[in-house]
C-alpha positions as CSV (number, residue, x, y, z in Angstrom):
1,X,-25.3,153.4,101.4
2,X,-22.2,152.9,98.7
3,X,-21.5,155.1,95.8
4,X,-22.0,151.3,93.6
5,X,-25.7,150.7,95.3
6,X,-26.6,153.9,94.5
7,X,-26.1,153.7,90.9
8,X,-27.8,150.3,91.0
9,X,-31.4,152.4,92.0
10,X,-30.4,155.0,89.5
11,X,-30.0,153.1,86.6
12,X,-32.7,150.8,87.7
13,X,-34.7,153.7,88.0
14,X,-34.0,155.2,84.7
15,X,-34.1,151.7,82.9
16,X,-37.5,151.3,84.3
17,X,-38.6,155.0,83.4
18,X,-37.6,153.8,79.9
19,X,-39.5,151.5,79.6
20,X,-42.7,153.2,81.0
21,X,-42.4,155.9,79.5
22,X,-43.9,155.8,76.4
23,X,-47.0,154.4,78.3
24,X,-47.3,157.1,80.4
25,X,-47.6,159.5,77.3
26,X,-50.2,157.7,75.6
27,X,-52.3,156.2,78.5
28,X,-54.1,159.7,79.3
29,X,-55.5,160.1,75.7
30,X,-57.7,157.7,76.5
31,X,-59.5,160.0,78.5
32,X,-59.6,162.9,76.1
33,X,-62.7,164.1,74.4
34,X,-61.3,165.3,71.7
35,X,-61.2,163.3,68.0
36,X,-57.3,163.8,68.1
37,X,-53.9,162.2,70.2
38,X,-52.6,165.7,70.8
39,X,-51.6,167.4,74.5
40,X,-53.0,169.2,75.9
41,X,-55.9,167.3,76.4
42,X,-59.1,170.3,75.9
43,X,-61.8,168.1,78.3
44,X,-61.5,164.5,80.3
45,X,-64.4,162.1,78.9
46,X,-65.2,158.5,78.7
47,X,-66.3,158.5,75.2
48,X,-63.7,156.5,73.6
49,X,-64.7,153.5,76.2
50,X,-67.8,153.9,75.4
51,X,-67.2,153.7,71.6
52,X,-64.7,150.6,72.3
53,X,-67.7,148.6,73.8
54,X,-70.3,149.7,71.4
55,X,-69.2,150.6,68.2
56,X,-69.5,146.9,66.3
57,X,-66.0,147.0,64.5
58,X,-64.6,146.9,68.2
59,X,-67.1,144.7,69.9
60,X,-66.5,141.5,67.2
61,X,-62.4,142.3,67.3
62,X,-62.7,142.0,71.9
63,X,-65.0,139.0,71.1
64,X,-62.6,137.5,68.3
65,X,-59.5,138.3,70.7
66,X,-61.6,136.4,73.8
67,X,-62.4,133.2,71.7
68,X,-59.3,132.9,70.1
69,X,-57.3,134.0,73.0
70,X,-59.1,131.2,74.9
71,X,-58.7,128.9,72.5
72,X,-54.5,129.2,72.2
73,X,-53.9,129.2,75.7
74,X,-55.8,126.1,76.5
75,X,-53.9,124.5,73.7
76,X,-50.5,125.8,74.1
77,X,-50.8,125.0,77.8
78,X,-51.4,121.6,77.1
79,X,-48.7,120.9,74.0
80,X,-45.9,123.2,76.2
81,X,-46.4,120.8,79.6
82,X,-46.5,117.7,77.8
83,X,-43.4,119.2,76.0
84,X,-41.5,120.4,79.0
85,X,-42.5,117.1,81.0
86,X,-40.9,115.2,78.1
87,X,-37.8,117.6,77.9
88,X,-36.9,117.4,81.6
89,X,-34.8,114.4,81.6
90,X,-31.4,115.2,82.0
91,X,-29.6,112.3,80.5
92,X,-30.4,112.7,76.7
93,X,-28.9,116.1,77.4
94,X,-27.6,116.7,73.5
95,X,-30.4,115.5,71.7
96,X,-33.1,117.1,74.4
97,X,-31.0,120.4,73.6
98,X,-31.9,120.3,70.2
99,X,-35.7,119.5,70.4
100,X,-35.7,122.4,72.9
101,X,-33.9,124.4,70.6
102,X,-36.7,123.3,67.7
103,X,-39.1,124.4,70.3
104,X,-38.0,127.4,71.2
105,X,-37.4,128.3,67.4
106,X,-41.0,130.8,67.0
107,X,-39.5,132.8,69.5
108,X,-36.3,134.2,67.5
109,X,-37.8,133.3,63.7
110,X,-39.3,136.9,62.2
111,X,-43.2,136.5,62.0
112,X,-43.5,137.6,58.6
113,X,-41.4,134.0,57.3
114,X,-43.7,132.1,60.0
115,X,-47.2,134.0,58.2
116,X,-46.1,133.4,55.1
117,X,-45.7,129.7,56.0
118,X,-48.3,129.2,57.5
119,X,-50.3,130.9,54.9
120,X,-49.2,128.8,52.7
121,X,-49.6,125.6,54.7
122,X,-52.8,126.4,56.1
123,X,-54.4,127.3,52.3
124,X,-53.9,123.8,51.6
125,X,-55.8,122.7,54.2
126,X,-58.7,125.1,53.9
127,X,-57.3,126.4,57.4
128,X,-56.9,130.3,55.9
129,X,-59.3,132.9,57.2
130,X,-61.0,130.3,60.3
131,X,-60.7,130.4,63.8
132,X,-59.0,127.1,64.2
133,X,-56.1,128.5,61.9
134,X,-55.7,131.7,63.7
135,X,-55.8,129.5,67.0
136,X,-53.2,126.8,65.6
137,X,-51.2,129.9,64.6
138,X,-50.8,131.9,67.7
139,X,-50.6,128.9,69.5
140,X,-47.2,128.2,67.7
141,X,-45.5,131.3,69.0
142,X,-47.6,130.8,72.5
143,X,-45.5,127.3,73.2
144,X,-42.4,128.3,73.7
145,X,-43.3,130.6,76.5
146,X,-45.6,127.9,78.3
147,X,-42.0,125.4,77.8
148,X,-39.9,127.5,79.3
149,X,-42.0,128.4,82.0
150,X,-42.8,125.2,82.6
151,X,-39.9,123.7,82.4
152,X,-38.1,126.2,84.5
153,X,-40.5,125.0,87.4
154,X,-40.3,121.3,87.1
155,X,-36.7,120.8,87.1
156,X,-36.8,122.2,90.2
157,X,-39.1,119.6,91.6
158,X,-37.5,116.8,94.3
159,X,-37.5,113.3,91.8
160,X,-37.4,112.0,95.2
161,X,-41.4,113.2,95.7
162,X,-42.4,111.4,92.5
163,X,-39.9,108.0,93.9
164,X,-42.0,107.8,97.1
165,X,-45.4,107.8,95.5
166,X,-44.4,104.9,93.3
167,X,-42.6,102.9,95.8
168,X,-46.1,103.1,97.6
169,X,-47.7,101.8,94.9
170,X,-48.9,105.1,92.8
171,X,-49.2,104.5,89.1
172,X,-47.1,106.4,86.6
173,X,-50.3,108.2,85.6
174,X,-51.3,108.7,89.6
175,X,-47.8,110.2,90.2
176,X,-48.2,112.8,87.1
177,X,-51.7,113.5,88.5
178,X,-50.8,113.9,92.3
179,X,-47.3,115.1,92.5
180,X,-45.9,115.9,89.0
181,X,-48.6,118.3,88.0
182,X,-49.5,120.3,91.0
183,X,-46.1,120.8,92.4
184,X,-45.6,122.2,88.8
185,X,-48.8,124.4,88.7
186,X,-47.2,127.9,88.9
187,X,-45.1,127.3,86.1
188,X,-47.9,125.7,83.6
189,X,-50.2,129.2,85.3
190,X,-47.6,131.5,84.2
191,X,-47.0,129.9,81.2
192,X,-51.4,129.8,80.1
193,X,-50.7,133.6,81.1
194,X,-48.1,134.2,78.8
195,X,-49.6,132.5,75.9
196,X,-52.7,134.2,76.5
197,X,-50.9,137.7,76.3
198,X,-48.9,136.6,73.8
199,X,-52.5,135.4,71.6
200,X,-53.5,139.0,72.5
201,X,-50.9,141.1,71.2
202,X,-50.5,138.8,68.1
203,X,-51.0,141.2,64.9
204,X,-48.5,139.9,62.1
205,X,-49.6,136.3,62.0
206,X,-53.1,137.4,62.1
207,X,-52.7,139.6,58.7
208,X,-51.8,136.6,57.1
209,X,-53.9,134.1,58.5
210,X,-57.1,135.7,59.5
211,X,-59.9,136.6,57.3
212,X,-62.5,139.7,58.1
213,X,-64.4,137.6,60.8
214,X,-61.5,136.8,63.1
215,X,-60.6,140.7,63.5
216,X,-58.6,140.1,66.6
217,X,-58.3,143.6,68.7
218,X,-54.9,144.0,68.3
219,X,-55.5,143.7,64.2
220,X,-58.0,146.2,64.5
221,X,-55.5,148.6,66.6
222,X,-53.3,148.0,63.8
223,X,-55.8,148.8,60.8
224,X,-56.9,151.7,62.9
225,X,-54.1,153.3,62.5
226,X,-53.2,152.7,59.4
227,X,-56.4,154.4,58.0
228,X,-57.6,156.6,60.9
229,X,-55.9,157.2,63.9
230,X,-58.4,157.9,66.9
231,X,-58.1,157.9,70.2
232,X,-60.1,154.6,70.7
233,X,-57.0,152.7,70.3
234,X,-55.7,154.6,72.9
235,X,-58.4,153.2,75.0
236,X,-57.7,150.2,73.6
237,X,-54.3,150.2,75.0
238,X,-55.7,151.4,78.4
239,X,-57.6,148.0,78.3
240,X,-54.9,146.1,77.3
241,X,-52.4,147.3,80.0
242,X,-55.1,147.3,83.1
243,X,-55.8,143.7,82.1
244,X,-52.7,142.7,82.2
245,X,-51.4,144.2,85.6
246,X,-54.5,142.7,87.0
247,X,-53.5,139.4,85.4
248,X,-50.1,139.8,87.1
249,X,-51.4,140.7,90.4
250,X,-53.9,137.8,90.6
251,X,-50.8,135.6,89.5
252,X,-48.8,136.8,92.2
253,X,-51.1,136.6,94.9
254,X,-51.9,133.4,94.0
255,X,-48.4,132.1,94.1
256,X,-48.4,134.1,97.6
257,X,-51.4,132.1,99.0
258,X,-49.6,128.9,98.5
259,X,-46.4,129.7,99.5
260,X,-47.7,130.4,103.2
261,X,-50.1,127.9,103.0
262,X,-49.2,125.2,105.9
């Protein structure tokens, strides 16, 4: 083993201790029974799950973060593949750079210009403090992730595949449906992932979009610290972070599966 692939695992190690962690410190509060996020922790107990699932406050912001979770991935998955399909022609190159550039704008634009925007956009629609406006919000940063995935997938795909099926006859539409689409299926999965997580951890746009009903959980998080920090949220965050590895590992092993398949 070489002195440079050495300090590959080392910095690689300490990158990836970096970025765990500050979830390593917080993750175990979850588990305290105390009222306070302190170490050491005096007695392991459940109670701050339990309170996450019963208190009220916490049970509408899960259900609020479900619906309109639910709600922006199933319509940033569908806007961000018809999007990618129509970006992946090569031969517009400069004018397909700039729409991808447009679409990839909510990605590097700061949220608070975007809320107060939309905010103002969505007021004179009667749009402000609904569901479908906190969906139509966090579905605007939840695109460009579902593009790029995508789009990163479908490039890759043979044009020849799509050729054949016409020449034997397929319809445009049939060829989208039977080849296009499922040959781009991981990348429009990943993508319904990301915009789902993306929907979940949205807290900035929700301030200025949302109204009292559509406390999302990660707005609650937020207001729970501001006024009272408890070690809920750490619980919270426990929720957050399990669902999310388990969303990973389904994803994986679903990509897995039909890799091997014959």
């Amino acid at each position: 083993m070489n002195v440079l692939r050495v300090a590959k695992i080392v910095f690689g190690g300490a990158t990836i201790f970096f970025l765990v962690a500050p979830l390593i410190a917080i993750l175990p509060l979850a588990f305290t029974d105390s009222v306070f996020l302190n170490y050491p922790i005096p007695r392991y107990s459940t109670r701050w799950f339990v309170e996450l699932f019963t208190a009220g406050v916490w049970q509408r912001s899960i259900v609020n973060s479900l619906v309109i979770g639910s709600g922006t991935t199933v319509l940033a998955t569908v806007l961000g593949t018809v999007g990618a399909l129509g970006l992946r022609d090569r031969q517009l190159s400069p004018v397909l750079a700039i729409i991808k550039t447009i679409f990839l704008l909510p990605m590097v634009v700061p949220a608070v210009v975007l809320g107060v925007g939309m905010q103002l956009m969505f007021a004179r629609y009667g749009l402000t403090n609904t569901y479908l406006g906190v969906i139509i919000a966090h579905t605007v940063v939840a695109v460009p992730f579902v593009v790029v995935n995508v789009l990163a997938v479908i490039q890759g795909i043979d044009r020849r595949l799509e050729q054949a099926a016409a020449s034997l006859g397929a319809a445009p539409i049939t060829v989208l449906r039977q080849v296009t689409l499922p040959l781009a299926l991981p990348g429009i999965i990943s993508g319904a992932v990301f915009a789902f997580a993306t929907s979940l951890d949205e807290v900035v746009l929700t301030l200025f979009v949302a109204g009292p009903n559509q406390r999302t959980l990660a707005r609650q998080m937020f207001s729970t610290i501001r006024e009272n920090i408890s070690p809920a949220i750490a619980a919270a965050a426990f929720v957050f972070i399990v669902g999310t590895v388990l969303i990973a590992i389904v994803l994986n092993l679903s990509r897995r599966t039909k890799a091997t398949a014959p």
